[in-house]
PDB file of N, CA, C and O in Angstrom:
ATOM      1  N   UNK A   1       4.508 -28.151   0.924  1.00  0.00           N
ATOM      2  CA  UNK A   1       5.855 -28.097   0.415  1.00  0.00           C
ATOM      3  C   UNK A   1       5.850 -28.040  -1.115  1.00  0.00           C
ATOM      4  O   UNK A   1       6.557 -27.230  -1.715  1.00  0.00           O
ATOM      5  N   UNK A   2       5.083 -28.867  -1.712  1.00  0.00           N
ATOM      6  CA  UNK A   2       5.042 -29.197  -3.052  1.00  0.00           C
ATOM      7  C   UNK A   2       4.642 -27.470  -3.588  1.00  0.00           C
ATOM      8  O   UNK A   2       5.326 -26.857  -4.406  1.00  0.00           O
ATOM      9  N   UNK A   3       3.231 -26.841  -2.821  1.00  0.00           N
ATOM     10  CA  UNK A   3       2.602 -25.418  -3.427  1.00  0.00           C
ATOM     11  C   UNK A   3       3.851 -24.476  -3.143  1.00  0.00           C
ATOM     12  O   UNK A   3       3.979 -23.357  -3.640  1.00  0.00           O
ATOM     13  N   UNK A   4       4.554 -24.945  -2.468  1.00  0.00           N
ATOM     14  CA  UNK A   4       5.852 -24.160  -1.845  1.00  0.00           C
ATOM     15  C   UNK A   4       6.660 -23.956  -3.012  1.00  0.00           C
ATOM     16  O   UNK A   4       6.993 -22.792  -3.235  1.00  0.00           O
ATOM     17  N   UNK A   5       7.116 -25.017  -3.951  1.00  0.00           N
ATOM     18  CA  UNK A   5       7.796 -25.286  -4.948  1.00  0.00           C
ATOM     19  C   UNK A   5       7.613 -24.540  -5.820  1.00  0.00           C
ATOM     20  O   UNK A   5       8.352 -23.641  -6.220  1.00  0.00           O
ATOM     21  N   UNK A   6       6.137 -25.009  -6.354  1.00  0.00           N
ATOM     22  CA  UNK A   6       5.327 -24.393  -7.506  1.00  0.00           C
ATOM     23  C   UNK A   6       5.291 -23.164  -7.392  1.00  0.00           C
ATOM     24  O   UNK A   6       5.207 -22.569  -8.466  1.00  0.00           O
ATOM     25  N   UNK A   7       5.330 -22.429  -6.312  1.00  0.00           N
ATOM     26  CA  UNK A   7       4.932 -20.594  -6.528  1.00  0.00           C
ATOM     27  C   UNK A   7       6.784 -20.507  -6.874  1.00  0.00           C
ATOM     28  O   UNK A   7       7.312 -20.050  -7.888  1.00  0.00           O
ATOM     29  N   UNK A   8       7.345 -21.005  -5.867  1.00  0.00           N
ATOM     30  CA  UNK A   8       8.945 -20.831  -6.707  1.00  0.00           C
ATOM     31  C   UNK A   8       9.171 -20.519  -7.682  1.00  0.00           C
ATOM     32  O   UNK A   8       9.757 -19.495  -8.032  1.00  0.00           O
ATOM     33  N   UNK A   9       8.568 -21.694  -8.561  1.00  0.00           N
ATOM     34  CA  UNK A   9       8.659 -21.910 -10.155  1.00  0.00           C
ATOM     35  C   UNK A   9       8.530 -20.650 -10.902  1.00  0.00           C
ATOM     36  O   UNK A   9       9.366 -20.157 -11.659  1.00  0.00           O
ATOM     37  N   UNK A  10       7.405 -20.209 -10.597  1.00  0.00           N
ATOM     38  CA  UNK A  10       6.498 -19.061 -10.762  1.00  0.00           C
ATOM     39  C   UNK A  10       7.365 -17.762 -10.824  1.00  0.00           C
ATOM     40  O   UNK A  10       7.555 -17.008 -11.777  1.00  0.00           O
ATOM     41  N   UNK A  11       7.985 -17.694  -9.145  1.00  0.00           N
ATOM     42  CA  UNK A  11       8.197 -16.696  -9.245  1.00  0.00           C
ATOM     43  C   UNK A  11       9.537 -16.510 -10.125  1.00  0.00           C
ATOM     44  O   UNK A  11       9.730 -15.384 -10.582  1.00  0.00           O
ATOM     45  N   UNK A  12      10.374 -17.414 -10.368  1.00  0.00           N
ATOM     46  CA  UNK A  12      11.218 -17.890 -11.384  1.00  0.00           C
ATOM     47  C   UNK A  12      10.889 -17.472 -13.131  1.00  0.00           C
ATOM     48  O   UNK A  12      11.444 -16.939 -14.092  1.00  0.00           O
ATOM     49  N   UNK A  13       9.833 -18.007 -12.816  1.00  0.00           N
ATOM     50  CA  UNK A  13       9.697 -17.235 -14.266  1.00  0.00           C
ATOM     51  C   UNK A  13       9.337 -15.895 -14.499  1.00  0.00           C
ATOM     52  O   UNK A  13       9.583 -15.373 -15.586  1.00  0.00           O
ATOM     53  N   UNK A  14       8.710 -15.209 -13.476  1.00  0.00           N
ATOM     54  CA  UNK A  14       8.270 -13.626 -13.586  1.00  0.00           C
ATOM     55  C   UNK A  14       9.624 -13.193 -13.250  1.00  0.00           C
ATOM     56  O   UNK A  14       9.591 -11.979 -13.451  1.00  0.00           O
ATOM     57  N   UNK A  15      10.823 -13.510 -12.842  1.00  0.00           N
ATOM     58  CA  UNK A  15      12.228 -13.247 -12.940  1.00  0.00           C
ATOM     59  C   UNK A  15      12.754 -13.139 -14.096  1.00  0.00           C
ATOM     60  O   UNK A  15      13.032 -11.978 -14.397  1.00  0.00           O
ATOM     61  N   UNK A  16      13.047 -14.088 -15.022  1.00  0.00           N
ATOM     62  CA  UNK A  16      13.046 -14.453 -16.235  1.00  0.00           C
ATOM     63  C   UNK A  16      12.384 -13.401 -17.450  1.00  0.00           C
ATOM     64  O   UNK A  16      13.197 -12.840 -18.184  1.00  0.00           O
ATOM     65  N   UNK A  17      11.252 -13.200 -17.608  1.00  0.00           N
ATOM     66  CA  UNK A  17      10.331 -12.464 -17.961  1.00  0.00           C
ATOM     67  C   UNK A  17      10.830 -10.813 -17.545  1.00  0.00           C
ATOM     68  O   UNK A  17      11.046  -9.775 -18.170  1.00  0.00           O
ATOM     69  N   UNK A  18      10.853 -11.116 -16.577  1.00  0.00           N
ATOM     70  CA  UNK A  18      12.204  -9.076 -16.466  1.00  0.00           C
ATOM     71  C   UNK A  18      12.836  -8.885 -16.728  1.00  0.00           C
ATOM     72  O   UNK A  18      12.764  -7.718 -17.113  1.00  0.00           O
ATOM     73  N   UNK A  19      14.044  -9.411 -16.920  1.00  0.00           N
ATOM     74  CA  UNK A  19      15.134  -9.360 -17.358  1.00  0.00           C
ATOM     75  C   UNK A  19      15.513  -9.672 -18.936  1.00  0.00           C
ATOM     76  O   UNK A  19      16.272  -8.946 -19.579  1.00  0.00           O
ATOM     77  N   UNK A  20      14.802 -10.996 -19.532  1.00  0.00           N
ATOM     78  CA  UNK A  20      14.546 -11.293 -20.276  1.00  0.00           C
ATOM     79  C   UNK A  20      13.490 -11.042 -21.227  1.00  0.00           C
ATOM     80  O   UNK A  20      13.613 -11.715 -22.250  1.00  0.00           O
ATOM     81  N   UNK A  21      12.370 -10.185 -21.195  1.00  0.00           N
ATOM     82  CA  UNK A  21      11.376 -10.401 -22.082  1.00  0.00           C
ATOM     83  C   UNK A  21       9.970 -11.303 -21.556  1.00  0.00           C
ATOM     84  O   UNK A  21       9.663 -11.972 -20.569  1.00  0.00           O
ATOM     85  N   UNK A  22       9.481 -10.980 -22.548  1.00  0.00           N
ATOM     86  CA  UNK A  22       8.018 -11.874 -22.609  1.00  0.00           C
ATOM     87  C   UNK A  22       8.455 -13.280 -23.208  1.00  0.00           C
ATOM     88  O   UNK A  22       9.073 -13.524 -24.244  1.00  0.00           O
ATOM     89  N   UNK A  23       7.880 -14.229 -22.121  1.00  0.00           N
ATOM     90  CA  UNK A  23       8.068 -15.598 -22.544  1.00  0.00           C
ATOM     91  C   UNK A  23       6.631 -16.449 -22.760  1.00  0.00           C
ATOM     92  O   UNK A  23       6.529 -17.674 -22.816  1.00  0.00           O
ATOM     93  N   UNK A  24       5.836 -15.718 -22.838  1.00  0.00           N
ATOM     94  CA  UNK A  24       4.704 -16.815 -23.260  1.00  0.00           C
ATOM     95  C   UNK A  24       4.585 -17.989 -24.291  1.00  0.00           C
ATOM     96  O   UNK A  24       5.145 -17.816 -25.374  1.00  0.00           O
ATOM     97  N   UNK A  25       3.823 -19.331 -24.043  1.00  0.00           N
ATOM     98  CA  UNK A  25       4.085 -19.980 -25.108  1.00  0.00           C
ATOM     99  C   UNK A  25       5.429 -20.776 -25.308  1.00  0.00           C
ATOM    100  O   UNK A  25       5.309 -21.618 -26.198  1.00  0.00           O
ATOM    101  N   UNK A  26       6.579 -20.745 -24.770  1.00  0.00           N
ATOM    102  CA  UNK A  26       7.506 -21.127 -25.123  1.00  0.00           C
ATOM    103  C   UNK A  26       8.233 -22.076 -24.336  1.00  0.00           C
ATOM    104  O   UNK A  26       7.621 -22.611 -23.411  1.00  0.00           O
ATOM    105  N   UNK A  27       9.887 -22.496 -24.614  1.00  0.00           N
ATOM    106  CA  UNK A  27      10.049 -24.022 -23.528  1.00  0.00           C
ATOM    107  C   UNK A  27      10.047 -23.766 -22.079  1.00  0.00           C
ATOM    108  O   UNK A  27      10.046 -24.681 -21.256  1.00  0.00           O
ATOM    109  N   UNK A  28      10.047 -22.082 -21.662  1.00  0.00           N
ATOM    110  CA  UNK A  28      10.104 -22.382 -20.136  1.00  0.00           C
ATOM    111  C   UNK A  28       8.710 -22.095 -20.052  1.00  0.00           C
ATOM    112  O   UNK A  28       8.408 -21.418 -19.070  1.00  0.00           O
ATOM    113  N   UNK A  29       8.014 -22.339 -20.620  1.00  0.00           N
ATOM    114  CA  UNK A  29       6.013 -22.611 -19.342  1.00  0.00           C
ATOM    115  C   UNK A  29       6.395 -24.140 -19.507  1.00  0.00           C
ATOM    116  O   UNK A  29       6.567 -24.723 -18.437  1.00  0.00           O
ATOM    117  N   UNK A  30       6.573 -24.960 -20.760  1.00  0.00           N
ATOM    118  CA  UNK A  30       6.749 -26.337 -20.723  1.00  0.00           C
ATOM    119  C   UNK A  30       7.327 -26.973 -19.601  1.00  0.00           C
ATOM    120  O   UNK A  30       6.881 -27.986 -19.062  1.00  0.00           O
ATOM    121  N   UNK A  31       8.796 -26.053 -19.118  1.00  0.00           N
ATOM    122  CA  UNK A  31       9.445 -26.606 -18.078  1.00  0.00           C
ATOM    123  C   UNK A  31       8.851 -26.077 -16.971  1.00  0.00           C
ATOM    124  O   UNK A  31       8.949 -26.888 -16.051  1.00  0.00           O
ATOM    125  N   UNK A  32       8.321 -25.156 -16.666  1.00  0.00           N
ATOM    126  CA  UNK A  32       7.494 -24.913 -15.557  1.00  0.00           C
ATOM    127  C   UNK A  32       6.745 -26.209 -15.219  1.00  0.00           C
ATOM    128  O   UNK A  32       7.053 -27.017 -14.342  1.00  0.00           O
ATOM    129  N   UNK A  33       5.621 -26.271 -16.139  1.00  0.00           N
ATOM    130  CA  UNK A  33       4.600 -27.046 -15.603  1.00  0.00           C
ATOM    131  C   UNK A  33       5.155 -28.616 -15.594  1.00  0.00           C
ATOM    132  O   UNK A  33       4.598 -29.303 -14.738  1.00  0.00           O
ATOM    133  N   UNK A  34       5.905 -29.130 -16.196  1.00  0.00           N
ATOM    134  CA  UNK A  34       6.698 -30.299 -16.107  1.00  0.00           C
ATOM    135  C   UNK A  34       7.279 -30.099 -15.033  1.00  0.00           C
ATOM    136  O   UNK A  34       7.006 -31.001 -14.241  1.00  0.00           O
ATOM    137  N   UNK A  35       8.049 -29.244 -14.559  1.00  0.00           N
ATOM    138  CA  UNK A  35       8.671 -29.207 -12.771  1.00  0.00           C
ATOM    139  C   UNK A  35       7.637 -28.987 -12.142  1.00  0.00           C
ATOM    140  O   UNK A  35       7.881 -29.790 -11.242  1.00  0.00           O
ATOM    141  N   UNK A  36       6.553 -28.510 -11.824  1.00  0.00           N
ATOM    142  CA  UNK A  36       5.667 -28.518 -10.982  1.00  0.00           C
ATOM    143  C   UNK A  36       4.704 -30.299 -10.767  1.00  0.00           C
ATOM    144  O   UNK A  36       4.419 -30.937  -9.753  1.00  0.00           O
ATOM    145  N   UNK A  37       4.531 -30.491 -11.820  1.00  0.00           N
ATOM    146  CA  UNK A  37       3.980 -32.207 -12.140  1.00  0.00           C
ATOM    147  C   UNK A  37       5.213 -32.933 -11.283  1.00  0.00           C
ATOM    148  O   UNK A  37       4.900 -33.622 -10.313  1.00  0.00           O
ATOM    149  N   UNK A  38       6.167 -32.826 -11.530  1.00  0.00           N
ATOM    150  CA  UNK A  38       7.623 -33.189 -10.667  1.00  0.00           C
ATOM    151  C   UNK A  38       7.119 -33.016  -9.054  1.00  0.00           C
ATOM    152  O   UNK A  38       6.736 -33.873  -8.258  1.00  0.00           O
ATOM    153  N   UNK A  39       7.254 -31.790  -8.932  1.00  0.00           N
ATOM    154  CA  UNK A  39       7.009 -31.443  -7.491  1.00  0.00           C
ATOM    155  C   UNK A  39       5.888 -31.950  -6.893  1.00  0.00           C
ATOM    156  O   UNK A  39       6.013 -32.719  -5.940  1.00  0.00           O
ATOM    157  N   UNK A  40       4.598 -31.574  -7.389  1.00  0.00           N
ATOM    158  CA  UNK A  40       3.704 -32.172  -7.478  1.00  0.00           C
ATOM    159  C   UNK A  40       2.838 -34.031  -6.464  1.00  0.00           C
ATOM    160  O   UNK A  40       2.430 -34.522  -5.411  1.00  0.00           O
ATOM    161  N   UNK A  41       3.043 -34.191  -7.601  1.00  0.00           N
ATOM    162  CA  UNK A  41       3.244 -36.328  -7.445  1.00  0.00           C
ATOM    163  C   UNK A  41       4.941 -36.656  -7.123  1.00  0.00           C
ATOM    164  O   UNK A  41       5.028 -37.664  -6.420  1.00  0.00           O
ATOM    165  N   UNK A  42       5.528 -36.396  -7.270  1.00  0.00           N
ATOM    166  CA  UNK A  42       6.614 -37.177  -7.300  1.00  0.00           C
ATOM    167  C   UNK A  42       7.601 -36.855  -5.558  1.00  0.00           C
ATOM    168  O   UNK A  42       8.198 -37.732  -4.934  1.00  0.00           O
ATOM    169  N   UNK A  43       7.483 -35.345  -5.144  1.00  0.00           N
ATOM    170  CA  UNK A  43       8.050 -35.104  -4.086  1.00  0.00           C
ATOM    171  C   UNK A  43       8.111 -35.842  -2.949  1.00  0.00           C
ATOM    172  O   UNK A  43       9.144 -36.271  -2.435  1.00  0.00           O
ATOM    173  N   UNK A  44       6.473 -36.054  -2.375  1.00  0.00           N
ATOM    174  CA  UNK A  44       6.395 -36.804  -1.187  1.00  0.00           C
ATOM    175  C   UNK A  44       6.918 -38.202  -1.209  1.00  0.00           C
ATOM    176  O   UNK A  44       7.170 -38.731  -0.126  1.00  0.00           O
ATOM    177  N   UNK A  45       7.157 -39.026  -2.599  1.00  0.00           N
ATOM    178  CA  UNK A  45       7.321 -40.039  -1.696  1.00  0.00           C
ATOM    179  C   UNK A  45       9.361 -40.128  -2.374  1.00  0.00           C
ATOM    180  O   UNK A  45      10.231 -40.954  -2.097  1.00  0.00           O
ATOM    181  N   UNK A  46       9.385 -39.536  -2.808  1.00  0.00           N
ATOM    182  CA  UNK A  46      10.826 -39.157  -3.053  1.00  0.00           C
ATOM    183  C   UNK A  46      11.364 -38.596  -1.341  1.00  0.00           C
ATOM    184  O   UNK A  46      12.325 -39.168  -0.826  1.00  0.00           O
ATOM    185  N   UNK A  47      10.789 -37.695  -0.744  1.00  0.00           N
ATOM    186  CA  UNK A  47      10.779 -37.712   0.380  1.00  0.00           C
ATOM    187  C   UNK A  47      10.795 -38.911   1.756  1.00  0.00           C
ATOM    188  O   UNK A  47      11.720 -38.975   2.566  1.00  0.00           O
ATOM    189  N   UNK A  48       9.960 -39.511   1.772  1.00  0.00           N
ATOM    190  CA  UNK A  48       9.702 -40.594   2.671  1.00  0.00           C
ATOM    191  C   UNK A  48      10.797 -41.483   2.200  1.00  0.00           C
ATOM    192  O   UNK A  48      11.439 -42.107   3.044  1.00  0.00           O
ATOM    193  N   UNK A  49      11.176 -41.648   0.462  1.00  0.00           N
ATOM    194  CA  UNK A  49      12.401 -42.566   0.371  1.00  0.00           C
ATOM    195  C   UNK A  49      13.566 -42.292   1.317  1.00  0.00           C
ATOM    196  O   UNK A  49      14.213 -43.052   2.038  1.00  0.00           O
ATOM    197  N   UNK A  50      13.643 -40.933   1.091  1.00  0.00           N
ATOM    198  CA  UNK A  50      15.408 -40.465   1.827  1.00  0.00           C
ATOM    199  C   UNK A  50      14.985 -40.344   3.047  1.00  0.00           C
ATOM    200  O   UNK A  50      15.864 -40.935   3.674  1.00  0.00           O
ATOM    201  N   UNK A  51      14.076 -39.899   3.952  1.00  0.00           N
ATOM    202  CA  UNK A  51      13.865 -39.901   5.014  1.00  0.00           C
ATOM    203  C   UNK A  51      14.192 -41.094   5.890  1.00  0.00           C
ATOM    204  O   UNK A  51      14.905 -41.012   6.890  1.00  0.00           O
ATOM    205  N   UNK A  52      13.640 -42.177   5.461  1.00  0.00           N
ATOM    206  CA  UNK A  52      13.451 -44.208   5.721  1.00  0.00           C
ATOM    207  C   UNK A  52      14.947 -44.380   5.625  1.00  0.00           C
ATOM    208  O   UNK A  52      15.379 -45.300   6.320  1.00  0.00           O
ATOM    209  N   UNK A  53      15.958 -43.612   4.826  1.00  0.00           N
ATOM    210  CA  UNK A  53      16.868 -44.298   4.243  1.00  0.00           C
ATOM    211  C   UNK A  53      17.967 -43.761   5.363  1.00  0.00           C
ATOM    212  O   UNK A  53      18.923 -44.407   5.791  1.00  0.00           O
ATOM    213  N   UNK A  54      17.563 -42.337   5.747  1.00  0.00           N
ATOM    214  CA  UNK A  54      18.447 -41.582   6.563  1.00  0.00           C
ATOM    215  C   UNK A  54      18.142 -42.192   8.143  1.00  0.00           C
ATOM    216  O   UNK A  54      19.013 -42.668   8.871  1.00  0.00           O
ATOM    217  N   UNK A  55      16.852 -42.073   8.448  1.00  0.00           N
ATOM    218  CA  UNK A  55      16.641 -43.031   9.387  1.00  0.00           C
ATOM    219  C   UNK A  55      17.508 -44.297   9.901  1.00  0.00           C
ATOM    220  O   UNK A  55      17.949 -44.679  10.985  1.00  0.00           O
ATOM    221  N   UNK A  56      17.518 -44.595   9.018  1.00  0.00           N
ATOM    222  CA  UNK A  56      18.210 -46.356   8.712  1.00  0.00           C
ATOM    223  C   UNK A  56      19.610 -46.213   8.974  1.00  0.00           C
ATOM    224  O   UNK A  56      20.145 -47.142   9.578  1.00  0.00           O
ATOM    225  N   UNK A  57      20.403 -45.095   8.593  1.00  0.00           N
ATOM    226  CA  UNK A  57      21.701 -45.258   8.712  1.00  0.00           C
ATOM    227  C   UNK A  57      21.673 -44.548  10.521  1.00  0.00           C
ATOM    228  O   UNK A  57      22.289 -44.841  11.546  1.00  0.00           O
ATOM    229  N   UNK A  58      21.173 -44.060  10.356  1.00  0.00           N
ATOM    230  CA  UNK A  58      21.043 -42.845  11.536  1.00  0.00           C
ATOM    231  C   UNK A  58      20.918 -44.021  12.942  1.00  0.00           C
ATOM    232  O   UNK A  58      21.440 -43.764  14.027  1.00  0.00           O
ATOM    233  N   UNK A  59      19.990 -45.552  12.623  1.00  0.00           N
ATOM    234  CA  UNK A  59      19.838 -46.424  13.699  1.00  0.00           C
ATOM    235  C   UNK A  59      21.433 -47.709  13.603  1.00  0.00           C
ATOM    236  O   UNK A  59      21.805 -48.514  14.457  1.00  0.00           O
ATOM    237  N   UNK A  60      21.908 -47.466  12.492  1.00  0.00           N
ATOM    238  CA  UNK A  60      23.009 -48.300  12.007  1.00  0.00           C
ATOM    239  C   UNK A  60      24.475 -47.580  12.578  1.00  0.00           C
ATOM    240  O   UNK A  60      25.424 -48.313  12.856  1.00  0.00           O
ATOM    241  N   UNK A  61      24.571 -46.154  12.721  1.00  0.00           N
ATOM    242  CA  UNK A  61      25.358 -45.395  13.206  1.00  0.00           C
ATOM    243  C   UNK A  61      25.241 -45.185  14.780  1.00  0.00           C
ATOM    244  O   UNK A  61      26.285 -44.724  15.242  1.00  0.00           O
ATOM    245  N   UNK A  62      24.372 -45.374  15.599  1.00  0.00           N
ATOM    246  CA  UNK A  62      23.589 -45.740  16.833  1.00  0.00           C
ATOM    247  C   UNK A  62      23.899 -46.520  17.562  1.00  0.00           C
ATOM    248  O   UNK A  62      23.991 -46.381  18.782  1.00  0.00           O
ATOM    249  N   UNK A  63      24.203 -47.883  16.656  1.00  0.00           N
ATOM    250  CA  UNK A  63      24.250 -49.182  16.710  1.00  0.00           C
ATOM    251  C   UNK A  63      25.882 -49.337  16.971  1.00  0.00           C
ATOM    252  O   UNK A  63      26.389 -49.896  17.943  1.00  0.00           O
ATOM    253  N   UNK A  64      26.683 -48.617  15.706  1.00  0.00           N
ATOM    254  CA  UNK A  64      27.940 -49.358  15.991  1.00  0.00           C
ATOM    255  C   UNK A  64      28.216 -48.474  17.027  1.00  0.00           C
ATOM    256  O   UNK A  64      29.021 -49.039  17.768  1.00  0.00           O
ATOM    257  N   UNK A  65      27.944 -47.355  17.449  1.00  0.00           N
ATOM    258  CA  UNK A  65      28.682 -46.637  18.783  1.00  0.00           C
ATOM    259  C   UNK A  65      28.778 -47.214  19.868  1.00  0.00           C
ATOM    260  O   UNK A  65      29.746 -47.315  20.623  1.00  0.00           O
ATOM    261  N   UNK A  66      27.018 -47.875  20.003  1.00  0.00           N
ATOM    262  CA  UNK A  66      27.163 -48.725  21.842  1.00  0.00           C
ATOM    263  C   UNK A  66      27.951 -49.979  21.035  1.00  0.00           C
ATOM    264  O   UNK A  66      28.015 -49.982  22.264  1.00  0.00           O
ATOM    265  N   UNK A  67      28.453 -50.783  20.459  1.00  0.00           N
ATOM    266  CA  UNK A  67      28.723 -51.938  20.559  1.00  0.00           C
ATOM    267  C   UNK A  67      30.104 -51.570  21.094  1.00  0.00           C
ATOM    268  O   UNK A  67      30.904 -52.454  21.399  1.00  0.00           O
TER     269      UNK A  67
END
Protein backbone atom coordinates (compact mmCIF):
# COMPACT_ATOMS: atom_id res chain seq x y z
CA UNK A 1 0.00 0.00 0.00
CA UNK A 2 2.64 2.34 1.21
CA UNK A 3 4.86 1.44 -2.62
CA UNK A 4 1.28 2.04 -3.85
CA UNK A 5 1.44 5.64 -2.56
CA UNK A 6 4.93 6.39 -3.42
CA UNK A 7 4.70 5.53 -7.26
CA UNK A 8 1.49 7.94 -6.91
CA UNK A 9 3.69 10.57 -5.71
CA UNK A 10 5.81 9.97 -8.59
CA UNK A 11 3.55 9.79 -10.97
CA UNK A 12 2.27 13.21 -9.62
CA UNK A 13 5.16 14.75 -10.20
CA UNK A 14 5.95 13.54 -13.87
CA UNK A 15 2.32 15.27 -14.17
CA UNK A 16 3.52 18.39 -12.82
CA UNK A 17 6.73 18.36 -14.82
CA UNK A 18 4.34 18.35 -18.21
CA UNK A 19 2.44 20.73 -17.81
CA UNK A 20 4.58 22.71 -15.79
CA UNK A 21 8.21 22.44 -16.70
CA UNK A 22 11.27 20.90 -15.29
CA UNK A 23 11.20 20.71 -11.57
CA UNK A 24 14.38 19.34 -10.42
CA UNK A 25 15.93 20.36 -7.20
CA UNK A 26 13.13 22.26 -5.97
CA UNK A 27 10.13 22.26 -3.07
CA UNK A 28 8.16 19.57 -4.83
CA UNK A 29 11.08 16.59 -4.74
CA UNK A 30 11.25 17.98 -0.95
CA UNK A 31 7.53 17.32 -0.71
CA UNK A 32 7.71 14.21 -2.54
CA UNK A 33 10.12 12.51 -0.49
CA UNK A 34 8.68 13.97 2.84
CA UNK A 35 5.16 12.39 1.67
CA UNK A 36 6.62 9.25 0.84
CA UNK A 37 8.67 9.08 4.52
CA UNK A 38 4.83 9.89 5.55
CA UNK A 39 3.54 7.01 3.67
CA UNK A 40 6.25 5.09 4.31
CA UNK A 41 6.61 4.61 8.45
CA UNK A 42 3.75 6.36 9.38
CA UNK A 43 0.75 4.63 7.23
CA UNK A 44 0.47 1.23 8.77
CA UNK A 45 -0.01 2.02 12.05
CA UNK A 46 -2.12 5.17 11.31
CA UNK A 47 -4.03 2.38 9.73
CA UNK A 48 -4.44 -0.24 12.50
CA UNK A 49 -5.36 3.09 14.63
CA UNK A 50 -8.66 3.69 12.55
CA UNK A 51 -9.20 0.22 11.83
CA UNK A 52 -9.26 -0.79 16.09
CA UNK A 53 -11.24 2.36 16.33
CA UNK A 54 -13.85 1.47 13.57
CA UNK A 55 -13.97 -1.95 14.87
CA UNK A 56 -14.88 -0.65 18.25
CA UNK A 57 -17.75 1.38 17.25
CA UNK A 58 -18.81 -1.21 14.71
CA UNK A 59 -19.04 -3.84 18.18
CA UNK A 60 -20.70 -0.73 20.20
CA UNK A 61 -23.31 -0.26 17.31
CA UNK A 62 -23.91 -4.26 17.48
CA UNK A 63 -24.39 -3.94 20.94
CA UNK A 64 -27.02 -1.26 21.24
CA UNK A 65 -29.21 -3.02 18.43
CA UNK A 66 -29.70 -6.49 20.36
CA UNK A 67 -30.25 -4.70 23.66
Amino acid sequence: MALGGISLLFVAKYCIEYFVGPIAESWIDLVLVLSGYVLFFFLEPIRKRVSKKWSKDARRKKHSREV
